[in-house]
N, C-alpha and C positions, 0 to 999 in steps of 0.2 A: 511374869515379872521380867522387864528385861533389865539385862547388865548394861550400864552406861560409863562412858568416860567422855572427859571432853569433847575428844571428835568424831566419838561411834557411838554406837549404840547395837550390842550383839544379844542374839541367842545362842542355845544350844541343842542339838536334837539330836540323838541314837536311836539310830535305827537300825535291826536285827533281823536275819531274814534268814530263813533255812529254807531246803527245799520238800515237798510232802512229795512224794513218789505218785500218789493217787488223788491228788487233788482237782487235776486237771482232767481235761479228754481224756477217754480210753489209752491210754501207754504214757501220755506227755504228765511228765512231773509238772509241778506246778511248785510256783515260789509264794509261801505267808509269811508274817513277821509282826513284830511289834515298833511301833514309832513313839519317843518319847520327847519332850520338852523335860530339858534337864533343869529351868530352874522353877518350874510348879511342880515336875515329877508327876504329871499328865499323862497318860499311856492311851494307845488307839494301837487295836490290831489291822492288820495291813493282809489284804488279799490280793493288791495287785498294786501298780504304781502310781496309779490315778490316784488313790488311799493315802500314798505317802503326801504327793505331793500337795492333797486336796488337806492334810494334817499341818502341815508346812504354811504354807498358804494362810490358813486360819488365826495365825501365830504373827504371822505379817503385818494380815491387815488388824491387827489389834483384835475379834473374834475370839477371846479366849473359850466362852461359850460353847460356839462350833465346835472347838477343837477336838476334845471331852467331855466327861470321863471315859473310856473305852468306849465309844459310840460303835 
């Protein structure tokens, strides 16, 4: 759903991201997280940044399908 007024038309997304220590190559920390559409309350976990913005993106072009549920 998006929010609308007169002369926009907005979402909203949080996104959360910690770093795992072991996630990544041998010694490099790696960054996961969760990404959210705050007015379906939609969640997609997030391995890397392609994920956020491939999340984002889906929300754009209207895709709500794509987006989730936690794909």
């Amino acid at each position: 759903m998006k929010q609308t007024n007169q002369d926009y038309e907005a979402m909203t997304f949080v996104i959360r991201l910690w770093r795992e220590p072991h996630s990544g190559a041998p010694g490099v920390p790696g960054w996961r997280g969760r990404a959210m559409h705050v007015q379906s309350g939609t969640e997609r976990g997030i391995q890397d940044l392609d994920a956020v913005l491939n999340f984002i993106q889906s929300w754009l072009q209207g895709d709500s399908a794509a987006a989730g549920p936690d794909a």
